[in-house]
N, CA and C of each residue as an Amber inpcrd file, in Angstrom:
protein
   417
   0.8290000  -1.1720000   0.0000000   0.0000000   0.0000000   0.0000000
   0.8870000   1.2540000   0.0000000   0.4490000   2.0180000  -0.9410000
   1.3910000   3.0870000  -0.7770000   0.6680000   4.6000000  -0.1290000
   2.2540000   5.1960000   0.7300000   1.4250000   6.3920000   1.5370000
   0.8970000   7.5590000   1.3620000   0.2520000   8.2510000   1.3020000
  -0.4350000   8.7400000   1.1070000   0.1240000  10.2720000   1.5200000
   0.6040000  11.9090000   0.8950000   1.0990000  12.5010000   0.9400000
   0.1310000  13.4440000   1.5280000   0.4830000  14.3070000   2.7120000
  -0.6960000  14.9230000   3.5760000   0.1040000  16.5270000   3.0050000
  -0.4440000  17.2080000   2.5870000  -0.4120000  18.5820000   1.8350000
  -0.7590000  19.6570000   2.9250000  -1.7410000  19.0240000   3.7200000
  -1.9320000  20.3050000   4.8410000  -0.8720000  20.4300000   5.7220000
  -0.5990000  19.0250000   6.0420000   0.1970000  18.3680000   7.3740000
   1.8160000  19.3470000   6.7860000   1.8770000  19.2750000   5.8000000
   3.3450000  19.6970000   4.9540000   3.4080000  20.8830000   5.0440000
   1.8870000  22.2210000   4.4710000   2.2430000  23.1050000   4.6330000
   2.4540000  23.9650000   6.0630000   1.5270000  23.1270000   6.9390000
   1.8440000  23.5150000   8.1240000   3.4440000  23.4220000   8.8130000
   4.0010000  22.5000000   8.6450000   5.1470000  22.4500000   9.4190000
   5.6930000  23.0530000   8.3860000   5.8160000  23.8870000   7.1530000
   6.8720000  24.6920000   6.4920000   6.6810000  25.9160000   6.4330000
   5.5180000  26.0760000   6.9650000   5.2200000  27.5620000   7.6010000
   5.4300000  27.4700000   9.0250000   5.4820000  27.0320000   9.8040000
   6.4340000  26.9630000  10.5480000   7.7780000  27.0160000  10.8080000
   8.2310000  26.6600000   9.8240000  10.2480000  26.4620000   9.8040000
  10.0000000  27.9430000   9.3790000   9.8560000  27.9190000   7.8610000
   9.4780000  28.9720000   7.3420000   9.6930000  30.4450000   8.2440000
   8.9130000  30.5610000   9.4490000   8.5190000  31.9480000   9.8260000
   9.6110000  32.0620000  10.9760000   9.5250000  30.8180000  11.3160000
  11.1510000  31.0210000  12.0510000  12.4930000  31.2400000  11.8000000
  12.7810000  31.0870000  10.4100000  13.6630000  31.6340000   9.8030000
  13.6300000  32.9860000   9.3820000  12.1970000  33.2130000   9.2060000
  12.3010000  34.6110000   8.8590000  12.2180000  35.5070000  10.0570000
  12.5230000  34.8340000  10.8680000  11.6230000  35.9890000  12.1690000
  13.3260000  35.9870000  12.8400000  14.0490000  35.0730000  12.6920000
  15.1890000  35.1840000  13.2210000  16.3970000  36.5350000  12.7980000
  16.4110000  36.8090000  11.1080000  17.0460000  38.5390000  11.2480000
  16.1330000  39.2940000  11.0680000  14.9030000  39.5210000  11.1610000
  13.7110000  40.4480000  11.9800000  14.4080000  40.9880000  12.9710000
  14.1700000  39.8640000  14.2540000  14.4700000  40.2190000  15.6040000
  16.1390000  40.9830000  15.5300000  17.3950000  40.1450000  14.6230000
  18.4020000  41.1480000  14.7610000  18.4010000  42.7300000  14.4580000
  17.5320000  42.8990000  13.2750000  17.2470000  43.9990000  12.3790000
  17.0130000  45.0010000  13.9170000  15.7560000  44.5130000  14.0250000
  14.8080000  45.6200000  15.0250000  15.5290000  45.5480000  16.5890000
  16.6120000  44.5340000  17.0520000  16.9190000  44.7240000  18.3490000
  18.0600000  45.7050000  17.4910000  19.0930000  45.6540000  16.6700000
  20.2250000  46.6820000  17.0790000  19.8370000  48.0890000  16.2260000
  18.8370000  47.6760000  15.5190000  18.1370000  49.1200000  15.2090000
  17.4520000  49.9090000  16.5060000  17.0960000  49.2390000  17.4040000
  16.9060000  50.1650000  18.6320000  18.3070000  50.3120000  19.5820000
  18.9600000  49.8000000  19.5830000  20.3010000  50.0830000  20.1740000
  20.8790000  51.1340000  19.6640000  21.2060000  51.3390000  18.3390000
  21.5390000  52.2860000  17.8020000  20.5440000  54.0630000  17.3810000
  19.1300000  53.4340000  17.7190000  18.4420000  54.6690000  18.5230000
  19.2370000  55.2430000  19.3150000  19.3870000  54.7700000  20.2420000
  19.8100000  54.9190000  21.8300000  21.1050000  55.2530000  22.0860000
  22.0720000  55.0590000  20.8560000  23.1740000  55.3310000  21.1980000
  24.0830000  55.9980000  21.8380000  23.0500000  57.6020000  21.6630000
  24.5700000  58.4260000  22.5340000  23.8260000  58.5440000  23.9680000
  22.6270000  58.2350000  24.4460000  22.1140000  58.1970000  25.5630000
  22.4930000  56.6820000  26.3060000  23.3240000  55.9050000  25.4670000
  23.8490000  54.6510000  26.7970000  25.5080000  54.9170000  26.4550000
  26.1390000  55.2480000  27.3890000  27.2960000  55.0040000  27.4040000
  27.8950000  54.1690000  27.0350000  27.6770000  52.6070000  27.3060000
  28.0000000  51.4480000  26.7630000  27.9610000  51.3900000  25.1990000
  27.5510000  51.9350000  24.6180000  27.3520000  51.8900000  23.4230000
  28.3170000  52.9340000  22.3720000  28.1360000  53.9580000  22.4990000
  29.4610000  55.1620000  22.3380000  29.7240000  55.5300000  23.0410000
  30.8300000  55.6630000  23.7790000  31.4730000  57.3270000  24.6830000
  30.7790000  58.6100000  24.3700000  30.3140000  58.9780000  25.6480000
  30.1810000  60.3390000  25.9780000  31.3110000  61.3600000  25.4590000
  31.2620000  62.3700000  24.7120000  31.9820000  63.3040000  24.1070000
  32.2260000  64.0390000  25.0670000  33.7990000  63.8110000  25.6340000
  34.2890000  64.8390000  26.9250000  34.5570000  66.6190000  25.9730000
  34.3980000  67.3900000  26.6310000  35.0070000  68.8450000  25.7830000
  35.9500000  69.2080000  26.5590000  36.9970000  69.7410000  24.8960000
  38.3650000  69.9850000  25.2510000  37.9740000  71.3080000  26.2560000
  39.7870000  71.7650000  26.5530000  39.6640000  72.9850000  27.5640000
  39.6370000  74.4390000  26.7470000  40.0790000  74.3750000  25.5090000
  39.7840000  75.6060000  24.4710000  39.0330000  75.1130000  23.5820000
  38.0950000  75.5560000  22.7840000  36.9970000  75.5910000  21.8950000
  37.6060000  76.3300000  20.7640000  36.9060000  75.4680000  19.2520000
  37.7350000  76.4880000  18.2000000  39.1100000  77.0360000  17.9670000
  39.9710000  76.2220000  18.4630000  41.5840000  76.8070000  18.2470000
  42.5240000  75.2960000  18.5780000  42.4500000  74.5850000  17.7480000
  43.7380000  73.0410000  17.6660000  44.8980000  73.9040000  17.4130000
  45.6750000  73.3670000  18.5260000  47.2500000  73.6850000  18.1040000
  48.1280000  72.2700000  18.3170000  47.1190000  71.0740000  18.3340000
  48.8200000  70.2390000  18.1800000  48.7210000  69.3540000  16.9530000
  49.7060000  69.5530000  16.5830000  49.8060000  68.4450000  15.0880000
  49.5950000  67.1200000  15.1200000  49.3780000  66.8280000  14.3370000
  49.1980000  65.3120000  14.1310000  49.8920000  64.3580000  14.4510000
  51.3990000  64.6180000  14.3720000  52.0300000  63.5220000  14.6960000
  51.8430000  63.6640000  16.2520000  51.7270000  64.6790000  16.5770000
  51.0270000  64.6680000  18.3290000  50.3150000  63.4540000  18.8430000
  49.0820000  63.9190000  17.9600000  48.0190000  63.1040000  18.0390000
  48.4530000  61.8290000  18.1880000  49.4720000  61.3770000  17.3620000
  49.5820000  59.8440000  16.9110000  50.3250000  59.3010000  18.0590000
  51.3870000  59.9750000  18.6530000  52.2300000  59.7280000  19.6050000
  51.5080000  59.6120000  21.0210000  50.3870000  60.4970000  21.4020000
  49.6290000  60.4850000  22.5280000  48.9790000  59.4990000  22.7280000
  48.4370000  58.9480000  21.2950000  47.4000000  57.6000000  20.9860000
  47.7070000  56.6110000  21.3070000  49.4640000  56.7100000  21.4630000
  50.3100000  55.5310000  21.2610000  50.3190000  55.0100000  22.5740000
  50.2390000  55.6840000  24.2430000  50.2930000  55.8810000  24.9630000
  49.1670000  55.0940000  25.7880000  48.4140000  54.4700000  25.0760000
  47.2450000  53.8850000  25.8410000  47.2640000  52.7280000  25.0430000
  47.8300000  51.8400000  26.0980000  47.4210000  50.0560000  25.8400000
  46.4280000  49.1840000  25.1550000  44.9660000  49.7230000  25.7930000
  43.8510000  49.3660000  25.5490000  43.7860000  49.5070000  23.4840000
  44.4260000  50.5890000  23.4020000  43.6610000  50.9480000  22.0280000
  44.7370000  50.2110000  20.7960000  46.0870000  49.8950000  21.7640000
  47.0410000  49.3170000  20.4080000  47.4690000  49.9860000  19.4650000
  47.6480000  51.1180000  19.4290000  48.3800000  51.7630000  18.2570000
  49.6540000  51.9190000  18.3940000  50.2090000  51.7270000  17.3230000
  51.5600000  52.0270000  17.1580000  51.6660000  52.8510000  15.9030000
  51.0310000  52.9250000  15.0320000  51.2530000  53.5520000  13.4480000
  50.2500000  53.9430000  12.9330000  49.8770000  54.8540000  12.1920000
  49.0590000  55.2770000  11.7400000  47.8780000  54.1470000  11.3850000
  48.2570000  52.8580000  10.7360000  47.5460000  52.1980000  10.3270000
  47.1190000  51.4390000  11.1230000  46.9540000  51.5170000  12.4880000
  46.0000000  50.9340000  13.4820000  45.2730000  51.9200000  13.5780000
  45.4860000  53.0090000  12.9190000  44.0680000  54.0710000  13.0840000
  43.0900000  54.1800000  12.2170000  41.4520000  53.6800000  12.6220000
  40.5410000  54.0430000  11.8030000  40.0180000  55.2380000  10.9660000
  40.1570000  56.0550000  12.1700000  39.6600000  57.3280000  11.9910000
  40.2260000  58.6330000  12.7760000  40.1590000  59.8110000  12.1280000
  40.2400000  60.5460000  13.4070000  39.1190000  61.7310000  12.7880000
  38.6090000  61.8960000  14.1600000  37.2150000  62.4790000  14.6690000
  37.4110000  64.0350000  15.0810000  37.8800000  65.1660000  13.9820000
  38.2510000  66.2970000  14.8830000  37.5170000  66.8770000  15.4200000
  36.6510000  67.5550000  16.2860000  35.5120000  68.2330000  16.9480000
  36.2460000  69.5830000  17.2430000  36.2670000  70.8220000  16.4340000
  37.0230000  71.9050000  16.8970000  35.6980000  72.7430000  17.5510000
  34.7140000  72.7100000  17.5800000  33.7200000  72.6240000  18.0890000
  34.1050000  72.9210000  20.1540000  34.2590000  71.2890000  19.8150000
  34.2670000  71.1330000  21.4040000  36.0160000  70.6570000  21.4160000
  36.4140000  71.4660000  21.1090000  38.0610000  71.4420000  21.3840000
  38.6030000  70.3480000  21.4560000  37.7830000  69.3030000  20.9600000
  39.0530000  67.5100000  21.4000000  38.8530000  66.8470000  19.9640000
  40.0910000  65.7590000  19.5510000  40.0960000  64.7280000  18.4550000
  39.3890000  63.4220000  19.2710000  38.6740000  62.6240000  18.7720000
  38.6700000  61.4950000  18.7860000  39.5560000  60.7840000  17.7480000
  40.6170000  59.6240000  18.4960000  41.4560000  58.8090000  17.6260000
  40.5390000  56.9750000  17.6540000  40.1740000  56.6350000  16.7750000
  39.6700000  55.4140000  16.7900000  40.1110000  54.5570000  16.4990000
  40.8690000  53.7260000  16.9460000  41.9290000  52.2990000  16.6240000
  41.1070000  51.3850000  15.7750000  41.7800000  50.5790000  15.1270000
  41.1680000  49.5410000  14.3320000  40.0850000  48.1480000  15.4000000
  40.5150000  48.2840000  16.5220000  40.1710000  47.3180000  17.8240000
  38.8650000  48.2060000  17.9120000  38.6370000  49.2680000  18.0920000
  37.2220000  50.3320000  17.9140000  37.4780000  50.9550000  19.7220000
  38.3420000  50.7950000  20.0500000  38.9670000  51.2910000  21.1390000
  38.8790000  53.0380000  20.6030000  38.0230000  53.8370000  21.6130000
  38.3890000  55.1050000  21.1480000  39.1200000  56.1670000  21.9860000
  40.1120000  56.9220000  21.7940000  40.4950000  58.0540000  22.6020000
  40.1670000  59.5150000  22.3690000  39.4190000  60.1960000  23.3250000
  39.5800000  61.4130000  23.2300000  40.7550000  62.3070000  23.9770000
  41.2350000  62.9220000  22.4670000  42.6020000  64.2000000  22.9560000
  41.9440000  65.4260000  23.2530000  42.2650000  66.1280000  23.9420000
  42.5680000  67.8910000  24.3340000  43.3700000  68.3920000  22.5470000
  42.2300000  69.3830000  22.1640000  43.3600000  69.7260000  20.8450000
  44.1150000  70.8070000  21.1490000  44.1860000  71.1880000  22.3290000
  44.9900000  72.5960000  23.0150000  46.0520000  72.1220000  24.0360000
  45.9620000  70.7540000  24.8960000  46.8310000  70.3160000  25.6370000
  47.4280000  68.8820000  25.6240000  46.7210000  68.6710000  24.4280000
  47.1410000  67.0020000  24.6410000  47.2700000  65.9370000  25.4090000
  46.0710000  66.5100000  26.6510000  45.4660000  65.9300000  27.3650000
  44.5600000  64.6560000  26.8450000  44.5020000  63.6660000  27.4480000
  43.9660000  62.2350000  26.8930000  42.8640000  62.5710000  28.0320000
  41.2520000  62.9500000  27.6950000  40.1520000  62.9120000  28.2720000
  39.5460000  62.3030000  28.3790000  39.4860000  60.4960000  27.7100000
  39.2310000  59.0930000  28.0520000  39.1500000  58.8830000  27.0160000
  39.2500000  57.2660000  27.5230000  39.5700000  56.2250000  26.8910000
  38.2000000  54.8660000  27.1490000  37.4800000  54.7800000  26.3100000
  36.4230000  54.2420000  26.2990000  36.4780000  53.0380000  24.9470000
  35.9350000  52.1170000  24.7010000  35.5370000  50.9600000  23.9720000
  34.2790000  51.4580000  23.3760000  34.0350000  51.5990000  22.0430000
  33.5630000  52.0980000  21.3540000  32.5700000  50.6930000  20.3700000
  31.1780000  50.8120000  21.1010000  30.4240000  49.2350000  20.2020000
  29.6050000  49.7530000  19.0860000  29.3330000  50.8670000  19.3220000
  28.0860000  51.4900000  18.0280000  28.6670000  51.0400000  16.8060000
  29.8110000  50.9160000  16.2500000  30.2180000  50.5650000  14.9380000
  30.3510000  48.7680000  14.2390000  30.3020000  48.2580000  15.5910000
  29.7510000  46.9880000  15.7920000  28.3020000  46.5220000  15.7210000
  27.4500000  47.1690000  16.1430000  26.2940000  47.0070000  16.1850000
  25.7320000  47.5020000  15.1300000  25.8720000  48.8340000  14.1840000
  25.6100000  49.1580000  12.9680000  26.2960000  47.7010000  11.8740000
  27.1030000  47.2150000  12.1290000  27.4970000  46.1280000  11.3370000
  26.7610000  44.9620000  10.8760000  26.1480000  44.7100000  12.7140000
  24.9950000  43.7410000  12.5190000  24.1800000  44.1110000  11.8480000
  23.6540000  45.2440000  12.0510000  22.2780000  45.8480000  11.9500000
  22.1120000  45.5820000   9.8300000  23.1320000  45.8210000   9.5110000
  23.3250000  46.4120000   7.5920000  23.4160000  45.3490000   7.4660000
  23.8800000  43.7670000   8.6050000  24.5870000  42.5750000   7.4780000
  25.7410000  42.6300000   7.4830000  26.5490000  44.0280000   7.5270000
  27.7780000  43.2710000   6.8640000  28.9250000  42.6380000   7.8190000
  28.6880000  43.0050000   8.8030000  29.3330000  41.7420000  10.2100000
  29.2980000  39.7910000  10.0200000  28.1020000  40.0220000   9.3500000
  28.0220000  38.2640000   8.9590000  28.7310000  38.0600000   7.6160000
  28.4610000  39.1530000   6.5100000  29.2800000  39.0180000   5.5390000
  28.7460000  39.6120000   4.3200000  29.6900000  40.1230000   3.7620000
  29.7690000  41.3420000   2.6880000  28.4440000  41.4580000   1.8800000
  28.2550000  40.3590000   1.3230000  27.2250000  39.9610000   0.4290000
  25.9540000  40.0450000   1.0800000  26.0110000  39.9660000   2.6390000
  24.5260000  40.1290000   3.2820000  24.0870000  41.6910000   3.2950000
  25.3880000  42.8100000   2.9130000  24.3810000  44.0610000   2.8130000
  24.1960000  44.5040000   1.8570000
């Protein structure tokens, strides 16, 4: 006797797999899309922007910058090319230096004062958020 193929029984359990697969980068989408709402209101997430002690007037050069950067463990720099970015804010008188580790430092652009040193996840979590943390082709 041969068995007999149940069509309901089938579509049910593949709408099932089905919605659970789809519901699984849903939930990533919409959890670090609200994280990244939130960003500069949780600390954990970006550093709080300390302000330098002069506003509108950088006087130290760059290789300053690079040498001061160098100075903090956490962030690993030694050469320019552990540096992601740099963040000038003449605004509020300080550089942010961002290591490739996402380790970030804020400088004094008037004293070359190091105003902290914080771990920097927002650029992590935007990664998830686009895909491209899992991989290139996913954004």
């Amino acid at each position: 006797m041969k068995k007999r193929f149940h069509w309901n029984k089938w579509t049910r359990k593949s709408h099932h797999w089905g919605a659970i697969v789809i519901l699984i980068p849903v939930v990533i989408i919409i959890g670090s899309g609200i994280l990244l709402q939130v960003k500069k209101e949780i600390d954990w997430i970006q550093p709080q922007t300390i302000a330098g002690s002069v506003k509108n007037s950088p006087s130290i050069p760059f290789d300053r910058i690079l040498t001061i950067a160098k100075t903090i463990p956490e962030a690993k720099i030694q050469s320019w090319k552990d540096i992601d970015r740099l963040d000038v804010r003449i605004q509020k008188g300080i550089v942010k230096v961002r290591s490739q580790n996402n380790w970030e430092v804020q400088i004094d652009t008037q004293t070359g004062e190091v105003l902290q040193t914080a771990y920097r996840r927002s650029d992590i979590i935007e990664a998830i958020h686009d895909g491209s943390w899992f991989h290139d082709k996913v954004k």
